[in-house]
N, C-alpha and C positions, 0 to 999 in steps of 0.2 A: 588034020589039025583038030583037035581038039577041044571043045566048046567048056569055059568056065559061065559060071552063073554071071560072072561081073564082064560084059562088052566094054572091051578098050575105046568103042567109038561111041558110048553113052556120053565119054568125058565131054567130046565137043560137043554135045547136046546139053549143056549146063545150063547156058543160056536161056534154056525155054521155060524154065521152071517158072518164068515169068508169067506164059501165055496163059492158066489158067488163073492167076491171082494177080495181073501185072502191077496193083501198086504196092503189095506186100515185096514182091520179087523184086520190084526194082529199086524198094527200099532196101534188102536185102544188098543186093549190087551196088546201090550207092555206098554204103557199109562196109563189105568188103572190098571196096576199092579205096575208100577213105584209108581204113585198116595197113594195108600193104604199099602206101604213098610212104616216102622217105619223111622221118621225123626222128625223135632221139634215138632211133633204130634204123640201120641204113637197110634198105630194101635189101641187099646179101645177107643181113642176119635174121628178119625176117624169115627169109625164106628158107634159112637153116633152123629156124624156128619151126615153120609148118612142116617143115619134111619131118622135124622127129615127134610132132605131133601126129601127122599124117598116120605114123607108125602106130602109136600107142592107139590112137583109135581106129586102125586099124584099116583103115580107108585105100583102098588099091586105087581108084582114079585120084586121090590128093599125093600117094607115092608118087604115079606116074605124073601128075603135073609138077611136084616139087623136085623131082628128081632131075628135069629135064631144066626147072626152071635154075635148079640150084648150078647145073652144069653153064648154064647161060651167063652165069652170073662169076663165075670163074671156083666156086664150090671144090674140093676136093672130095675126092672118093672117101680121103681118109679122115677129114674135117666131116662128110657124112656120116661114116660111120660111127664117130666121139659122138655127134650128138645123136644117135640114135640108141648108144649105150647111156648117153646121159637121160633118155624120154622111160626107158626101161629100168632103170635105177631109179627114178621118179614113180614110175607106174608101179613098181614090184614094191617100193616101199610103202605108198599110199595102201598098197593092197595089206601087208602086213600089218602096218598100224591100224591098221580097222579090226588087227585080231585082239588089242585091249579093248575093242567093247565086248567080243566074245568072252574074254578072260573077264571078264567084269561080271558079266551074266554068267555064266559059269559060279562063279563065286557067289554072287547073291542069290541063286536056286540054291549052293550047296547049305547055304546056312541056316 
């Protein structure tokens, strides 16, 4: 088998990121768990929410928790996938439209 830089078994080590900083971390944790409690978002679209964020920031342990999390939740593979095309049509456009400020600068050196 084969070693990647990113350890599948760091994810259940999340937790500790507390031990050096414990009341930043647990601030942190109270937050993220605030965040992901049902409110005008039910906990299932949440969590189709962070898996196609997961993606665009490109996070391998938030794929692997959301993936698993989104199957728990009754998630489709193919409702995954819509919204991981919808996090990339978001992400490729953000990136494009940041090329009018290049076009912008372009312009104002040529003149």
């Amino acid at each position: 088998m084969s070693k990647t830089y990113y350890d599948p078994a760091d994810l259940r080590k999340f937790g500790k990121i507390s031990e050096w900083n414990p009341e930043l971390g647990d601030k942190f944790f109270d937050y993220y768990g605030k965040v992901f409690e049902e409110g005008a978002l039910t906990a299932r679209e949440k969590s189709l929410i962070a898996l196609a964020v997961a993606h665009t920031e490109q996070c391998p342990y938030c794929i692997d928790a959301y993936t698993k999390d989104g199957l728990q939740r009754g998630i489709t593979k193919e409702e995954m996938m819509e919204a991981l095309h919808v996090g990339a049509a978001i992400k490729s456009g953000a990136t494009l439209v940041h090329g009018v400020q290049m076009m912008n600068k372009v312009n104002k050196l040529e003149m």
